[in-house]
mmJSON file of the N, C-alpha and C atoms, coordinates in Angstrom:
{"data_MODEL":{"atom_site":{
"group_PDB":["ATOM","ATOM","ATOM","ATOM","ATOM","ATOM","ATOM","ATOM","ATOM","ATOM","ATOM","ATOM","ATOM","ATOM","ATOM","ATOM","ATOM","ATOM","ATOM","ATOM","ATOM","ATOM","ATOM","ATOM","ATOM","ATOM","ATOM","ATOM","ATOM","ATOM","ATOM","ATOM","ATOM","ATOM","ATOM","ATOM","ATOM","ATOM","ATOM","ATOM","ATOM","ATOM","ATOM","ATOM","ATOM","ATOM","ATOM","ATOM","ATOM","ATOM","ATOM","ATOM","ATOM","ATOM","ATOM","ATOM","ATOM","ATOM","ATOM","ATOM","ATOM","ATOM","ATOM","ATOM","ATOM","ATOM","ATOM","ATOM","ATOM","ATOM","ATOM","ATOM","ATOM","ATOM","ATOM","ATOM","ATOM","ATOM","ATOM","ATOM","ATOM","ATOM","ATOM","ATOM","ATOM","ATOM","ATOM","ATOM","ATOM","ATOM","ATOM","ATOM","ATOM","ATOM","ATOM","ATOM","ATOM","ATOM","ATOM","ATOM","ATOM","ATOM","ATOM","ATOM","ATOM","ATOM","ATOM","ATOM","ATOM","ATOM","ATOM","ATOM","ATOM","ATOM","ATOM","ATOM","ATOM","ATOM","ATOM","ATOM","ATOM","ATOM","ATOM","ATOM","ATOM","ATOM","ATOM","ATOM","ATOM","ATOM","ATOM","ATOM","ATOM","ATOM","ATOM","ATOM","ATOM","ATOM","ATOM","ATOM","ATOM","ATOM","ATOM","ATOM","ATOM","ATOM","ATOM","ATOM","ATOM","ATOM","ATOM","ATOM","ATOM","ATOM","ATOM","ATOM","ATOM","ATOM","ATOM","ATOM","ATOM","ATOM","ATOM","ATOM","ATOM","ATOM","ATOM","ATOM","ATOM","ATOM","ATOM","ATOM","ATOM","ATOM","ATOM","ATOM","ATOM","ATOM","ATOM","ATOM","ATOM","ATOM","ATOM","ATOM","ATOM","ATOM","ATOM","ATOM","ATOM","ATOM","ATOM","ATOM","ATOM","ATOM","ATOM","ATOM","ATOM","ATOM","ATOM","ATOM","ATOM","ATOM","ATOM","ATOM","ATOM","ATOM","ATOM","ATOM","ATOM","ATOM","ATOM","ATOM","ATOM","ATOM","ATOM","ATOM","ATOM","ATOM","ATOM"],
"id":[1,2,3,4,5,6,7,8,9,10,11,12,13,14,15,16,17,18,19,20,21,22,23,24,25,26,27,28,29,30,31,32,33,34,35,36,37,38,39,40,41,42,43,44,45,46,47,48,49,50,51,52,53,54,55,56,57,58,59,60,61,62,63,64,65,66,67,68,69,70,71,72,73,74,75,76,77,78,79,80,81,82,83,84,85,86,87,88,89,90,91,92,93,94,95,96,97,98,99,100,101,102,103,104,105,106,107,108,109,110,111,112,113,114,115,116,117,118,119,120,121,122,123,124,125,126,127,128,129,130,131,132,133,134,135,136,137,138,139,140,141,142,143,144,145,146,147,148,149,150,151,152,153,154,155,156,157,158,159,160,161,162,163,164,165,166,167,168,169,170,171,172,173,174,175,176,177,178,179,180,181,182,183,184,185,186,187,188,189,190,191,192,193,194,195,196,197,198,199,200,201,202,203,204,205,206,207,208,209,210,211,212,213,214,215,216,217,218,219],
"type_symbol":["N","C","C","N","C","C","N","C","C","N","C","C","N","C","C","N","C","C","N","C","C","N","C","C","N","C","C","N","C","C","N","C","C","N","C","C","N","C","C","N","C","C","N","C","C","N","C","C","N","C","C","N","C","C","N","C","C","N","C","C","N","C","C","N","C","C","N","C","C","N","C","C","N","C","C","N","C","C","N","C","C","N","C","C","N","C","C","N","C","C","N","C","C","N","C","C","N","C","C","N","C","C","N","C","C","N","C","C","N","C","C","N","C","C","N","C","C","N","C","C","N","C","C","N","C","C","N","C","C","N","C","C","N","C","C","N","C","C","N","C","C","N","C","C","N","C","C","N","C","C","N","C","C","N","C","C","N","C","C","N","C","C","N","C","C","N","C","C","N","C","C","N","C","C","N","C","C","N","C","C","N","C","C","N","C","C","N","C","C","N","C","C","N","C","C","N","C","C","N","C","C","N","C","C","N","C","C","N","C","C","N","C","C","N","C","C","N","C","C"],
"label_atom_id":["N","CA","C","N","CA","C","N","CA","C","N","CA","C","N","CA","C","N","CA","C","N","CA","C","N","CA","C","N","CA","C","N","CA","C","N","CA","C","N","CA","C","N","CA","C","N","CA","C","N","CA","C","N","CA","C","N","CA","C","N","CA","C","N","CA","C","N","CA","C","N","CA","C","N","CA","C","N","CA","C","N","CA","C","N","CA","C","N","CA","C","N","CA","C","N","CA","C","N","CA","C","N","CA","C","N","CA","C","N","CA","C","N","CA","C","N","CA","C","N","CA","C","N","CA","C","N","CA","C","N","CA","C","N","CA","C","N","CA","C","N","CA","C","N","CA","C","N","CA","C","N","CA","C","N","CA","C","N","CA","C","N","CA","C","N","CA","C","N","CA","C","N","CA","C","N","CA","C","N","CA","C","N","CA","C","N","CA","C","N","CA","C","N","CA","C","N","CA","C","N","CA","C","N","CA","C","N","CA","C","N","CA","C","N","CA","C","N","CA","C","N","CA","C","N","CA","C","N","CA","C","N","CA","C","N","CA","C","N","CA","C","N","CA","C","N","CA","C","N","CA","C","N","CA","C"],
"label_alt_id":[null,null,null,null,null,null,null,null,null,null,null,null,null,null,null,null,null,null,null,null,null,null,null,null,null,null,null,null,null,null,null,null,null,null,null,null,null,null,null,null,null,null,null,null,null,null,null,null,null,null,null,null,null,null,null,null,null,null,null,null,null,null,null,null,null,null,null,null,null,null,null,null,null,null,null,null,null,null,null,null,null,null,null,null,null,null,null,null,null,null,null,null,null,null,null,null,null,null,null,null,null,null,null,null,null,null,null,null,null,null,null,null,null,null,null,null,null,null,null,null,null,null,null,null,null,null,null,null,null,null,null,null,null,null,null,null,null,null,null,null,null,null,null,null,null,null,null,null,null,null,null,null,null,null,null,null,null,null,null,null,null,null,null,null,null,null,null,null,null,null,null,null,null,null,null,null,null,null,null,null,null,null,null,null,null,null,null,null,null,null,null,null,null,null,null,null,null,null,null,null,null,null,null,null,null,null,null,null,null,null,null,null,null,null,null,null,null,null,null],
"label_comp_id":["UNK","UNK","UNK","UNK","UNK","UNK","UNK","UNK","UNK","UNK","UNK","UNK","UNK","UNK","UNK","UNK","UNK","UNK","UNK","UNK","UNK","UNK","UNK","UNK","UNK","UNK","UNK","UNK","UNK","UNK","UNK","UNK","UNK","UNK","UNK","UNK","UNK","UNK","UNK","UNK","UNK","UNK","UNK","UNK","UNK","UNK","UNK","UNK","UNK","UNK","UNK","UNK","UNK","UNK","UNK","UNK","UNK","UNK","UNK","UNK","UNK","UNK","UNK","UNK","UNK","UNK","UNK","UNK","UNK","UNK","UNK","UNK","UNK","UNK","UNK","UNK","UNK","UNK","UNK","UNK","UNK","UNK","UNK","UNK","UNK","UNK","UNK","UNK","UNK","UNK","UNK","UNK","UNK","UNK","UNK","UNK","UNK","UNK","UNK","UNK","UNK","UNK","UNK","UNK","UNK","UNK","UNK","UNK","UNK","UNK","UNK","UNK","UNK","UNK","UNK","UNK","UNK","UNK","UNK","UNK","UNK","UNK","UNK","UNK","UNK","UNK","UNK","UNK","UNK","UNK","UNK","UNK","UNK","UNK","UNK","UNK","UNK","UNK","UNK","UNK","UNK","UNK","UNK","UNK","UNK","UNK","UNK","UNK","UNK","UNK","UNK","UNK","UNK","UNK","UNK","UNK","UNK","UNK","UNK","UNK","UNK","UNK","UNK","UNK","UNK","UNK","UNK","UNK","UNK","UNK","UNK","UNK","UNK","UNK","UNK","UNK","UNK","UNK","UNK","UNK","UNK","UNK","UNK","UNK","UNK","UNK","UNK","UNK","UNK","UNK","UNK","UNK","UNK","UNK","UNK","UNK","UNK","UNK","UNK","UNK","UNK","UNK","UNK","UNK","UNK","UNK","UNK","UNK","UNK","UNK","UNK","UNK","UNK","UNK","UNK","UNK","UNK","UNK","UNK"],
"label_asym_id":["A","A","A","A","A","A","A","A","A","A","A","A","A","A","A","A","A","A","A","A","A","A","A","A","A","A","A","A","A","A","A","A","A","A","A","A","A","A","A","A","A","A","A","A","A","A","A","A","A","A","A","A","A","A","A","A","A","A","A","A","A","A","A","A","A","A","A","A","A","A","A","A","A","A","A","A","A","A","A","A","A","A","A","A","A","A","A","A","A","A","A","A","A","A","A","A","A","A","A","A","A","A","A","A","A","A","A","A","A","A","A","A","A","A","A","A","A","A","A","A","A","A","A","A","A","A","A","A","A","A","A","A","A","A","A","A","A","A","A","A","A","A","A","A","A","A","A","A","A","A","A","A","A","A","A","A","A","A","A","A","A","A","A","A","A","A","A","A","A","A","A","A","A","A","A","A","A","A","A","A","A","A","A","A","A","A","A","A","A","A","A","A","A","A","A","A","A","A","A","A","A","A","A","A","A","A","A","A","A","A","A","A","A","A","A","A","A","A","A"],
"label_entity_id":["1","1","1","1","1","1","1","1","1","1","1","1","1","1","1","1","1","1","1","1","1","1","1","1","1","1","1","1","1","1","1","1","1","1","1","1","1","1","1","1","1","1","1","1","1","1","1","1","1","1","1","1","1","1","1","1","1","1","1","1","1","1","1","1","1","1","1","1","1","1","1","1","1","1","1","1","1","1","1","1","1","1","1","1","1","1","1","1","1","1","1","1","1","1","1","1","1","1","1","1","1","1","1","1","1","1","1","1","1","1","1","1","1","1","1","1","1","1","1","1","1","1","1","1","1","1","1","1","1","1","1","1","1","1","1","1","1","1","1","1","1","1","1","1","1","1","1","1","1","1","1","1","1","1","1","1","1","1","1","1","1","1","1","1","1","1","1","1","1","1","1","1","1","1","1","1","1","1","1","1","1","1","1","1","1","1","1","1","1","1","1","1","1","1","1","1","1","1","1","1","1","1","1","1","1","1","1","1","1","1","1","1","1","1","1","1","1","1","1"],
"label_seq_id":[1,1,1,2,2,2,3,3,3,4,4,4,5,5,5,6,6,6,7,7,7,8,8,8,9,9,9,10,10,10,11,11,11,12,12,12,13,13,13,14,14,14,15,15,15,16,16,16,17,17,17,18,18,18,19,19,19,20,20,20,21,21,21,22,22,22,23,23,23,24,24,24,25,25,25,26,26,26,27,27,27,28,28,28,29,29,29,30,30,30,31,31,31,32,32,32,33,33,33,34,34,34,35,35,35,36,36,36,37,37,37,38,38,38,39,39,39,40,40,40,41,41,41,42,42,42,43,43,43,44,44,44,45,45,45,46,46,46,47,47,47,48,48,48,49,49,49,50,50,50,51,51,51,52,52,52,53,53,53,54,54,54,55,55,55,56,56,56,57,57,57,58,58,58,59,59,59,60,60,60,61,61,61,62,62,62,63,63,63,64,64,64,65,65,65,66,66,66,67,67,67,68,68,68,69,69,69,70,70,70,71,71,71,72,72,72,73,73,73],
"pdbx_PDB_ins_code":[null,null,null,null,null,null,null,null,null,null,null,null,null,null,null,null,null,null,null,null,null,null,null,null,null,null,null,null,null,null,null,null,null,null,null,null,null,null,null,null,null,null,null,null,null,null,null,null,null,null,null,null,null,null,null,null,null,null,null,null,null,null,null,null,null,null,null,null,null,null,null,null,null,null,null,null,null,null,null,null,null,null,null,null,null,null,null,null,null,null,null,null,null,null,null,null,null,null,null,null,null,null,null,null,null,null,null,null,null,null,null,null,null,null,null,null,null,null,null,null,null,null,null,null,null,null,null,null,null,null,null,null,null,null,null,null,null,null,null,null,null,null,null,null,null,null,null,null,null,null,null,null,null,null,null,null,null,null,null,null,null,null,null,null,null,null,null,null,null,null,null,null,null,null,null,null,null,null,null,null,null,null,null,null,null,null,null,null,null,null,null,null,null,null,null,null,null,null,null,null,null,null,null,null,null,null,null,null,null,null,null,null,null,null,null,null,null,null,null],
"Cartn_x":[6.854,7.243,6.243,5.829,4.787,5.645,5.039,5.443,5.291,5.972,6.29,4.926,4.468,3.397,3.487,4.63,4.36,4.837,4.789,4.833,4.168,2.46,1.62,1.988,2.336,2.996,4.167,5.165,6.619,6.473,7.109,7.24,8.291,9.321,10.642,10.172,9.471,8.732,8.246,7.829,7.746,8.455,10.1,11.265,11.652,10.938,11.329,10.188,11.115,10.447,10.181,11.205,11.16,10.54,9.604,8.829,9.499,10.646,11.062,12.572,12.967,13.673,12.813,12.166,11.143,10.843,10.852,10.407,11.586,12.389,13.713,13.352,13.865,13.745,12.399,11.554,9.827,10.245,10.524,10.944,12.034,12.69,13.955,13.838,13.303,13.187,11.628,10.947,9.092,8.539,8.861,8.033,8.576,9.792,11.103,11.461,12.622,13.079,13.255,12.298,12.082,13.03,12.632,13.851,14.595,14.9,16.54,16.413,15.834,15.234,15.774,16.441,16.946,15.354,14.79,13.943,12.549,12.482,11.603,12.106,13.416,13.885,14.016,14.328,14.387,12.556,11.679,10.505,9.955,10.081,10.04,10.243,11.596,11.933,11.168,10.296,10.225,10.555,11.804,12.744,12.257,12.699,12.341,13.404,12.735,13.048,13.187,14.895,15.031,14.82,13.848,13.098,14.224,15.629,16.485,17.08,16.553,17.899,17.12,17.764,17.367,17.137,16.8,16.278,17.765,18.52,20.225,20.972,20.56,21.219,21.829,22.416,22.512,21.622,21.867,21.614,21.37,19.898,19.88,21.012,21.65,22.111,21.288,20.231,19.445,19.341,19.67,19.162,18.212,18.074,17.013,16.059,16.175,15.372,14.973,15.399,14.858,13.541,13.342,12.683,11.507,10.139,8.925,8.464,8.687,8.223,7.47,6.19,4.678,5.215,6.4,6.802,7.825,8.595,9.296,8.902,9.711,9.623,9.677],
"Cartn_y":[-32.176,-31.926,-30.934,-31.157,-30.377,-28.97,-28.268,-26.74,-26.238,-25.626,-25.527,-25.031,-25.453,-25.251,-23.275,-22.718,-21.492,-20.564,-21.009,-20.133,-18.83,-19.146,-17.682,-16.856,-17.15,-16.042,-15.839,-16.439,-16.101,-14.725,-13.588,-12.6,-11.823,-12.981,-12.402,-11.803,-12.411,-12.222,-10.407,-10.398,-8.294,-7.341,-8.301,-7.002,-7.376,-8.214,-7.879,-6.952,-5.626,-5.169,-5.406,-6.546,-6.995,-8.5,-8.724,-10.0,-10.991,-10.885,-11.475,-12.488,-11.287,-11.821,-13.213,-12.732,-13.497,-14.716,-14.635,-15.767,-17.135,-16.291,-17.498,-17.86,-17.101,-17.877,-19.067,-18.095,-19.374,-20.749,-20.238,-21.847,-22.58,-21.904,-22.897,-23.611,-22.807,-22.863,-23.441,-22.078,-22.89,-23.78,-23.576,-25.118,-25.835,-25.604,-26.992,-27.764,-27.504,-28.083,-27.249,-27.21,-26.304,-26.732,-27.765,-28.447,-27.937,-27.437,-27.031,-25.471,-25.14,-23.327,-23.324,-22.146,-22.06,-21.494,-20.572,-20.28,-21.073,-21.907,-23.133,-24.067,-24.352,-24.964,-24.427,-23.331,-22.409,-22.205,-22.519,-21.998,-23.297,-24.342,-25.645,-26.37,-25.757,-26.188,-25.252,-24.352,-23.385,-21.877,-21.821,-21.019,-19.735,-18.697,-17.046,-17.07,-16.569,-16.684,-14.874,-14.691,-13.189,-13.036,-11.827,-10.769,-11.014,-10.913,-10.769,-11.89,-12.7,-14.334,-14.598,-15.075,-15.804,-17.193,-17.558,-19.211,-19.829,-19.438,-19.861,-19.965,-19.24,-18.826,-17.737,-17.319,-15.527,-14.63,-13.579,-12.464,-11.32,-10.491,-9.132,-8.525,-7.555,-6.489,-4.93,-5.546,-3.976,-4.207,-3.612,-3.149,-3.774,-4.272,-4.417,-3.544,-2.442,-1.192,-0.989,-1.019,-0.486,-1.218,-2.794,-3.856,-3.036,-3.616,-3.39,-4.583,-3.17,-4.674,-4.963,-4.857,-5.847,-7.674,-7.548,-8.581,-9.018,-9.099,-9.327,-9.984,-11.376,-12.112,-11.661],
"Cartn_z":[-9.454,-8.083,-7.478,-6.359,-5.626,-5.255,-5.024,-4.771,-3.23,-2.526,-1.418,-0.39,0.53,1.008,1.492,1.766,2.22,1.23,-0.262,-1.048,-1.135,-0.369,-0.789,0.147,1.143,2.465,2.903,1.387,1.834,1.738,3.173,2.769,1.93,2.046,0.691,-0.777,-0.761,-2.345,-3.157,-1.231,-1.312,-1.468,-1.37,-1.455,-2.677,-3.476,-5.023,-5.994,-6.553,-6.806,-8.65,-9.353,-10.718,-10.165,-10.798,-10.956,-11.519,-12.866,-13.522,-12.409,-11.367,-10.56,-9.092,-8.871,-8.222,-8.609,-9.694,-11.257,-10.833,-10.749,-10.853,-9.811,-8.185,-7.068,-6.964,-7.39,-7.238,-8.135,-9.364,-10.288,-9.676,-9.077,-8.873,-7.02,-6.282,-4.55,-4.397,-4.783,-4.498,-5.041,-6.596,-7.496,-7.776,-7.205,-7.916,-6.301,-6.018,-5.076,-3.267,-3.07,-1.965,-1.116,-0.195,0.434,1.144,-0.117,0.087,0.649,0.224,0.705,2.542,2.484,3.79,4.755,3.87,4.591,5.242,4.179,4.562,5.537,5.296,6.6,8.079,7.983,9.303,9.985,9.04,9.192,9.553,9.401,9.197,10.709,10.937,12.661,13.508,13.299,14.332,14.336,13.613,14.113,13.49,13.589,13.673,11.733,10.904,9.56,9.5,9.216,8.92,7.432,7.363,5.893,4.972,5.604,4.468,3.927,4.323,4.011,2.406,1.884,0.407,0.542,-0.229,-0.496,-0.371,-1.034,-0.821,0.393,1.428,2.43,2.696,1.727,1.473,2.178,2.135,2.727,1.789,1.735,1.023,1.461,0.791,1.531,1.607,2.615,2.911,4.312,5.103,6.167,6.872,8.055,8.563,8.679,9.292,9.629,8.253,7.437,5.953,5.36,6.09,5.614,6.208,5.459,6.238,7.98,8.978,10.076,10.183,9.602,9.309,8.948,8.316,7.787,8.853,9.784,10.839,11.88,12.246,12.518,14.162],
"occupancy":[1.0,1.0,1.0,1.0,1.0,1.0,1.0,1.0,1.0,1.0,1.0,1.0,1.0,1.0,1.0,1.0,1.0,1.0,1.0,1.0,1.0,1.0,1.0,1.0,1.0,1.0,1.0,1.0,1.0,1.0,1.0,1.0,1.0,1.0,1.0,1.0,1.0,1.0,1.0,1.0,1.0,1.0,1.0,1.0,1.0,1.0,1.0,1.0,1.0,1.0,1.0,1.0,1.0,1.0,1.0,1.0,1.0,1.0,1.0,1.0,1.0,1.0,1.0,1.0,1.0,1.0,1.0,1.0,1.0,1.0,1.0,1.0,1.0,1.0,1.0,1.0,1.0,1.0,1.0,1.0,1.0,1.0,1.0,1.0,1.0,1.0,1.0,1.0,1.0,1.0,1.0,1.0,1.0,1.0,1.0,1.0,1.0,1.0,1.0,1.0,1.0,1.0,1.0,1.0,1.0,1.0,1.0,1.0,1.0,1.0,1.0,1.0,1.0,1.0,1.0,1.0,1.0,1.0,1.0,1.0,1.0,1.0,1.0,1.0,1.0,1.0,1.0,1.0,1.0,1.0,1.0,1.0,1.0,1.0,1.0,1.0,1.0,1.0,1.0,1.0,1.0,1.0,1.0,1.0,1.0,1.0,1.0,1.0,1.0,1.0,1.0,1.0,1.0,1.0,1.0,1.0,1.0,1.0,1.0,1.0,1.0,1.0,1.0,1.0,1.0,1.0,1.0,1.0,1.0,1.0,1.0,1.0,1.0,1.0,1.0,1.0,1.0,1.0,1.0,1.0,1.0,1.0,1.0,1.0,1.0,1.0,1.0,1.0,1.0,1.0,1.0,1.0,1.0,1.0,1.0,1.0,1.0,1.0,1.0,1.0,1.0,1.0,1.0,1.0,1.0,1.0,1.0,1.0,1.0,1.0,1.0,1.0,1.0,1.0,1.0,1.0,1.0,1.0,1.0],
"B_iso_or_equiv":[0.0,0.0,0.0,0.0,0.0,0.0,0.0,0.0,0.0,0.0,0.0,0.0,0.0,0.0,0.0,0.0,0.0,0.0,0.0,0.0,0.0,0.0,0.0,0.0,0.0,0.0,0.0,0.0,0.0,0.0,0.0,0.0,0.0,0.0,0.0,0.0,0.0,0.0,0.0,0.0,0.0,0.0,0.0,0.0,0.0,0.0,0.0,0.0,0.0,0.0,0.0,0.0,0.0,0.0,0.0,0.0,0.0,0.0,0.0,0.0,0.0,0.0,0.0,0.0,0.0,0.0,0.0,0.0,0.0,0.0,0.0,0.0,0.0,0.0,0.0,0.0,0.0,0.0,0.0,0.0,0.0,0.0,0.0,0.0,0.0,0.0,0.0,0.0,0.0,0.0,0.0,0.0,0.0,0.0,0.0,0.0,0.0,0.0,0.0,0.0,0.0,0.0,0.0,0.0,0.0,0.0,0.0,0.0,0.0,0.0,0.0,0.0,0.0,0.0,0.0,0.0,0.0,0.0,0.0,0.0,0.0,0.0,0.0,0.0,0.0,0.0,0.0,0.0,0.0,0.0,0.0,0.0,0.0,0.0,0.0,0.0,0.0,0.0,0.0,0.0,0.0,0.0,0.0,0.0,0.0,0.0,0.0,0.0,0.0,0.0,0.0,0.0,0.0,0.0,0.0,0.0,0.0,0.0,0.0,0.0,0.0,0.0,0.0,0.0,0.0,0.0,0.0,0.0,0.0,0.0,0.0,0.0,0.0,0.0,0.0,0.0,0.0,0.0,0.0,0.0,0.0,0.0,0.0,0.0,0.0,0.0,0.0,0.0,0.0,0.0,0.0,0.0,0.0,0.0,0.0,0.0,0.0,0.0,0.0,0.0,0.0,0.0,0.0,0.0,0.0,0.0,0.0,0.0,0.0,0.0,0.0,0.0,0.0,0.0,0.0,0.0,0.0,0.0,0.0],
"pdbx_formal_charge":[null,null,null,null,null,null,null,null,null,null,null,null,null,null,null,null,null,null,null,null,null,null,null,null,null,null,null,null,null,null,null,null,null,null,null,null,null,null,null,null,null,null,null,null,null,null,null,null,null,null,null,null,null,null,null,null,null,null,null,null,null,null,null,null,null,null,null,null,null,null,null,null,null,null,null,null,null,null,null,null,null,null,null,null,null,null,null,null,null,null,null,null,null,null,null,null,null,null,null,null,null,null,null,null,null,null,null,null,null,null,null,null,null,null,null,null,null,null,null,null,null,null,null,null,null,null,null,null,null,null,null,null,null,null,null,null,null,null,null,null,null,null,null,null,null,null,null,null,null,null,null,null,null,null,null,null,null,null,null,null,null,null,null,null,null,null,null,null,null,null,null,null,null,null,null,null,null,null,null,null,null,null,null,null,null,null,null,null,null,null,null,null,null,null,null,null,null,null,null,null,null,null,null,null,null,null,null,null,null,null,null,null,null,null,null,null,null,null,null],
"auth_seq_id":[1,1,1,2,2,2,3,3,3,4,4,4,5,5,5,6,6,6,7,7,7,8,8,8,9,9,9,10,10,10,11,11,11,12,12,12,13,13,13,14,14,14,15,15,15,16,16,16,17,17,17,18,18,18,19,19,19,20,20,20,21,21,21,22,22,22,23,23,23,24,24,24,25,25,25,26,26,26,27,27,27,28,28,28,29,29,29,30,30,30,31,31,31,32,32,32,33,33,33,34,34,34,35,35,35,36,36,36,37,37,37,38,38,38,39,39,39,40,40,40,41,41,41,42,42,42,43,43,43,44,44,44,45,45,45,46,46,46,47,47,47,48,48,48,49,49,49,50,50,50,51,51,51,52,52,52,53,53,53,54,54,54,55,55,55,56,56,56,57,57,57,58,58,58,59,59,59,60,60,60,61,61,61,62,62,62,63,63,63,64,64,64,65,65,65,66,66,66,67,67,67,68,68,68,69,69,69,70,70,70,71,71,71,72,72,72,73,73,73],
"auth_comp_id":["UNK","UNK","UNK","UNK","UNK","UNK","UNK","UNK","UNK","UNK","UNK","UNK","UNK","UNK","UNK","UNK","UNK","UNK","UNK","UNK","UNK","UNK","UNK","UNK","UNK","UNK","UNK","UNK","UNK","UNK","UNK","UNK","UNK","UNK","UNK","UNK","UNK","UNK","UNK","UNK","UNK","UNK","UNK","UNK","UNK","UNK","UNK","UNK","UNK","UNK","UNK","UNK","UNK","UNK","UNK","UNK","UNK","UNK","UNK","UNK","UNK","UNK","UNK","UNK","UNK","UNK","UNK","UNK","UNK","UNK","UNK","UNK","UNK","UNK","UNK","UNK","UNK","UNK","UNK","UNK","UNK","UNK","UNK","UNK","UNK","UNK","UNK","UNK","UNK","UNK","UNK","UNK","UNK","UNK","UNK","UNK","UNK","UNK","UNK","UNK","UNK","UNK","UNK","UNK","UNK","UNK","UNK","UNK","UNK","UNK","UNK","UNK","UNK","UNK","UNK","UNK","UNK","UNK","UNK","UNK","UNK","UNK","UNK","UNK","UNK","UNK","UNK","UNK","UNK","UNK","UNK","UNK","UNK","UNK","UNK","UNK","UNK","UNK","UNK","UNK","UNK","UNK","UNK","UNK","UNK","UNK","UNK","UNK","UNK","UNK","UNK","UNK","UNK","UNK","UNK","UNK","UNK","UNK","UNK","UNK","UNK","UNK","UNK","UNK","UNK","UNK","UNK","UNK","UNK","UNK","UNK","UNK","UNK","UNK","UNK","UNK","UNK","UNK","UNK","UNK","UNK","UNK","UNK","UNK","UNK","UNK","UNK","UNK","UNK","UNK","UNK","UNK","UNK","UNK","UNK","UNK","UNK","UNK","UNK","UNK","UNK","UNK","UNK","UNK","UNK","UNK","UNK","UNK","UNK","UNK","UNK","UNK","UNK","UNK","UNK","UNK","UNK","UNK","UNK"],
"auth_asym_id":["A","A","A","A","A","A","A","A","A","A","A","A","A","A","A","A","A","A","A","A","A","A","A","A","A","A","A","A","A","A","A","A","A","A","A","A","A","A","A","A","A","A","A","A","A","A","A","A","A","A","A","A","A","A","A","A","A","A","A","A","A","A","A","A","A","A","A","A","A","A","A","A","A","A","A","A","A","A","A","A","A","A","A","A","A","A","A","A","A","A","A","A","A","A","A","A","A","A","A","A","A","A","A","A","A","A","A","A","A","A","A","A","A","A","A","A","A","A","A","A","A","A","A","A","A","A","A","A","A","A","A","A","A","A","A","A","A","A","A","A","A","A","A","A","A","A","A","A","A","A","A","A","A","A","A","A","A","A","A","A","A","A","A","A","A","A","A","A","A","A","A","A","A","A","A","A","A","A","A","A","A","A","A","A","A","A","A","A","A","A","A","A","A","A","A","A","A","A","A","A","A","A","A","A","A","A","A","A","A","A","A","A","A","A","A","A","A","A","A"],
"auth_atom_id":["N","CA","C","N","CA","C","N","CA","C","N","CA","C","N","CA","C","N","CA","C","N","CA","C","N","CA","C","N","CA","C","N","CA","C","N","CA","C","N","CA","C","N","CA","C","N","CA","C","N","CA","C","N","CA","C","N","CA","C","N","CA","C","N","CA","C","N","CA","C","N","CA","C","N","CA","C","N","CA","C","N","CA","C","N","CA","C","N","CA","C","N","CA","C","N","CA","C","N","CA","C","N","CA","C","N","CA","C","N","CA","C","N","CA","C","N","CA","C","N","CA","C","N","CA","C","N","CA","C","N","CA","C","N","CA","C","N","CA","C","N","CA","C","N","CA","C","N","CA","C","N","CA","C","N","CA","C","N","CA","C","N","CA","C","N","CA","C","N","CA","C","N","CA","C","N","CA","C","N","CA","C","N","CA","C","N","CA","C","N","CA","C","N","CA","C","N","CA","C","N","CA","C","N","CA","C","N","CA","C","N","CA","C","N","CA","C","N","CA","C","N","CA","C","N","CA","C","N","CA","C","N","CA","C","N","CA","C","N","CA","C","N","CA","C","N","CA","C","N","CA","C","N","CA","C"],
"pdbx_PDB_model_num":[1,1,1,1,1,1,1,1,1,1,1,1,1,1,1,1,1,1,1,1,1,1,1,1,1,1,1,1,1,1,1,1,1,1,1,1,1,1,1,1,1,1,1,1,1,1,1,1,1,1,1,1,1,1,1,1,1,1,1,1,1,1,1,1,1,1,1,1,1,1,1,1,1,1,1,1,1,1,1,1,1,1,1,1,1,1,1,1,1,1,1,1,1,1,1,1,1,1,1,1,1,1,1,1,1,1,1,1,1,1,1,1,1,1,1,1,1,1,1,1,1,1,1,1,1,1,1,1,1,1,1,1,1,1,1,1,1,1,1,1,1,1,1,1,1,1,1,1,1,1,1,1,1,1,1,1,1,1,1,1,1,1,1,1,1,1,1,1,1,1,1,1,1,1,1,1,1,1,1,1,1,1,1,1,1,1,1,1,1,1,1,1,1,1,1,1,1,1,1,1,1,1,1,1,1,1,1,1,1,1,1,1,1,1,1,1,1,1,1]
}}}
């Protein structure tokens, strides 16, 4: 299965600070079945993709203001 075209500039990837957690989302969302990735879809139509959403649809629970806004949509 091909791997998601905006894998190298997802910025979600920066608020993990264990690699091993990252690991999962990339195997299971970027090189597996992207698709399905909320954020690829939201990014996909156009639409403004919030720092905090997960590949699931979920939500970090940090703060917006806490996120870096270099990365803000």
């Amino acid at each position: 299965m091909a791997s998601c075209s905006r894998i190298a500039a997802c910025p979600l990837f920066a608020q993990f600070a264990m690699k091993s957690s990252l690991r999962v989302w990339q195997g299971y969302y970027c090189e597996g079945d992207y698709a399905r990735c909320e954020r690829f879809k939201l990014a996909s139509a156009g639409a403004a993709v919030p720092l905090n959403l997960l590949p699931n649809g979920k939500s970090l629970a940090v703060p917006l203001e806490q996120l870096e806004p270099k990365h803000m949509q």
